[in-house]
N, C-alpha and C positions, 0 to 999 in steps of 0.2 A: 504494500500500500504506500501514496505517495501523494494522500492528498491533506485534508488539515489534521493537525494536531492536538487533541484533548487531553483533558485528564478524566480518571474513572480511581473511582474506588468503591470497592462490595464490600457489600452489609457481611460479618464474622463468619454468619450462619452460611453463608453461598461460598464462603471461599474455599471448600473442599472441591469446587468445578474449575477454579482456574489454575492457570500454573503459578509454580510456589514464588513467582520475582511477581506478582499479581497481587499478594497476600497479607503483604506489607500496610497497607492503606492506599493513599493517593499514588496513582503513578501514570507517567505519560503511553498516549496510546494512539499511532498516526491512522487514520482511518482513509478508504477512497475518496469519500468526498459525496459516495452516489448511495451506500449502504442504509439502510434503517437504523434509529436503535437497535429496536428489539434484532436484527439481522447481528449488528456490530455483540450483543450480549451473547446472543446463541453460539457466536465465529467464538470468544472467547471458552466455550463449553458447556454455557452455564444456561440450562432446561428456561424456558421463557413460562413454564407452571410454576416453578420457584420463586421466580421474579415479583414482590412486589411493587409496590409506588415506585416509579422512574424519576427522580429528580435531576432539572438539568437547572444549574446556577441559581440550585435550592427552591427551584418553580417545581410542578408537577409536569410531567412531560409525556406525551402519548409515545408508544411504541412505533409508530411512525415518522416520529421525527426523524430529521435527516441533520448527524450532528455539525456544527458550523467548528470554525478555529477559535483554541482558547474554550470553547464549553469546557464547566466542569460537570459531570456527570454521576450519580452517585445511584447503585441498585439496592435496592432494599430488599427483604426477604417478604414474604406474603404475609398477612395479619394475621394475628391466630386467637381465635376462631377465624376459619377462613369459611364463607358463606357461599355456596354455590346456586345462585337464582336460578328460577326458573323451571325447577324439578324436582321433585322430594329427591333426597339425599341416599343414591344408591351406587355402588362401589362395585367394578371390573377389576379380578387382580389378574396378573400373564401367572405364566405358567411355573414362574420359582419359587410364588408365594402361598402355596399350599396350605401351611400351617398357620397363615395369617387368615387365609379365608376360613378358617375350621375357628378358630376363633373367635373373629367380628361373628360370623353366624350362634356360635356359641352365646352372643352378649345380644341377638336376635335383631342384628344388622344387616339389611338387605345385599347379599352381596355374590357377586357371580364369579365362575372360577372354570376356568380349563387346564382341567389336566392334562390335557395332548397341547401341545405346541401347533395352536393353529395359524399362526404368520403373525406379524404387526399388521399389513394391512387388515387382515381380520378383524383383530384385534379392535383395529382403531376403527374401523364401520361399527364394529359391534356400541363400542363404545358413544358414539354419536346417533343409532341408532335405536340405542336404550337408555339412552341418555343416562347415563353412569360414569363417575370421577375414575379413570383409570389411574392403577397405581401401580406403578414399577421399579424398580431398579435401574433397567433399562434405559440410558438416556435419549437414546435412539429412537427408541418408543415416541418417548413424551414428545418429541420433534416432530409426531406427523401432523399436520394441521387440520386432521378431519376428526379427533379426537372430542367432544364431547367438553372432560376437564381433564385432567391430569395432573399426579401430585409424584413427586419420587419420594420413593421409601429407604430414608436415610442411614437402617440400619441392617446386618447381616443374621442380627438375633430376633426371634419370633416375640419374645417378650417385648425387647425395644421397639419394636416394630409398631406392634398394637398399643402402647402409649403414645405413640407418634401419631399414628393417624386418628387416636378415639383425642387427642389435645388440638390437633389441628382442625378435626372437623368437628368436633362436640358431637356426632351421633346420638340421636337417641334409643338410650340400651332397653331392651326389654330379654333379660337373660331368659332363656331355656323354652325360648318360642319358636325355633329357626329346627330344621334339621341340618345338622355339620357335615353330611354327605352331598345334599343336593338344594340345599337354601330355602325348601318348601318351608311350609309352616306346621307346625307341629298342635295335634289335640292329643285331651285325655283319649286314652284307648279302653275297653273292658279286657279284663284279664282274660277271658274265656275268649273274647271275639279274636284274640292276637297268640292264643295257645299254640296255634297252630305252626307258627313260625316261629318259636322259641324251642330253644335244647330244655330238657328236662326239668336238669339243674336249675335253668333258670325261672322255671314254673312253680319251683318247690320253694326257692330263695325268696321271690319277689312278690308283691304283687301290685306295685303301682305301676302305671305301664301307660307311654303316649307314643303316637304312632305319626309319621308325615303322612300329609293330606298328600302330596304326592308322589313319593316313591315307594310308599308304607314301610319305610324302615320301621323298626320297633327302638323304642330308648326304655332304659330301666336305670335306676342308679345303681349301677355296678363295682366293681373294682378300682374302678380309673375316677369314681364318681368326685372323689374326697378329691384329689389334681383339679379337676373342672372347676370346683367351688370354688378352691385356691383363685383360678384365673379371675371368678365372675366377681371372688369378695372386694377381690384387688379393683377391680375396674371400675365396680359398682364404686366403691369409697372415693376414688379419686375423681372420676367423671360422669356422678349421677346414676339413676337409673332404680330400677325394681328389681330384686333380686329373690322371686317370687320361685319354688320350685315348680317343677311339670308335674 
């Protein structure tokens, strides 16, 4: 590039997208002259779903600015709560966030999940589509512009992960309403009517029992049940919600 000269500096939170002589605070950055912001932000690495307020010489500035010589430029990260107009609040995760979507559905957050790697552009129709906040790792992803929303999922751990996203978007939890297989909604079952599909053992054990409305898996509280509580106590206390059992 060879045409004017700015300054930029990103908000703490984004600087894990740029490179590390970026990271520092203010620093100089020659751009074409013909580029967008939001183009000049993405070229640095940095997801334009991330990006909150644009500030240029401390104004608010649209992503379509075309920066002049001498701006200074400053990105901010997205406000949190971050509000997604337009749509009740329902979530796309790709295909590495499996145990995120078992999860959010766990705390009875609408949320859709492929476990086959069906492509980005899939992805991203699906996303715009069903109008769902897609969330990835993937920075590549959040770059296609037919995308819906998109949020990147900042961490590699399933725990940090679902803090991240139940603080960024405040969902509203309704634990133990969701089936964690296929996101249906789950009713009480009668024990008798669900006999059928249960091992022995577990007919002798239990006998409270809710069933998805649509894939009829069967849930009971089991072995694993005491872990589950664990996730929904945690989530309930920190980001609201009813923590009501099936």
């Amino acid at each position: 590039m060879n045409g004017p000269e700015i300054t930029l500096e990103v908000a703490p939170e984004l600087r894990l997208f740029v490179p590390h002589e970026r990271r520092a605070g203010r620093t100089p950055l020659t751009t074409d002259g013909a580029s967008t912001l939001g183009h000049v932000i993405e070229s640095l690495g940095i997801p334009l779903t991330e990006a909150g307020t644009l500030l240029v010489d401390g104004a608010p500035a649209d992503r379509s600015h075309i920066p002049g010589p001498g701006e200074h430029v400053d990105v901010t990260a997205v406000e949190r709560p971050q509000r997604v107009p337009g749509a009740p609040l329902r979530f796309l995760l790709d295909v590495h966030l499996g145990t995120l979507a078992r999860r959010l559905r766990l705390l009875g957050v609408d949320t859709a999940y492929e476990s086959e790697d069906i492509g980005d552009p899939a992805l991203a129709a699906l996303s715009a589509r069903e109008r769902r906040v897609l969330l990835s790792r993937d920075r590549g992803l959040l770059r296609r512009r037919e995308i819906w929303a998109g949020a990147y999922v900042y961490s590699d751990r399933p725990q940090e992960q679902l803090r991240d996203v139940l603080g960024r978007f405040a969902p509203a939890l309704a634990p133990w309403t969701r089936c964690t297989a296929c996101n249906g909604t789950l009713a009480r079952a009668d024990k008798d009517a669900v006999s059928d599909l249960l091992e022995h053992g577990t007919q002798q054990a239990y006998d409270v029992f809710a069933q998805c409305t649509a894939c009829d898996r069967v849930y009971w509280r089991g072995a694993h049940h005491g872990h589950l509580e664990a996730i929904v106590a945690e989530a309930v206390r920190e980001f609201g919600g009813a923590a009501a059992q099936p």
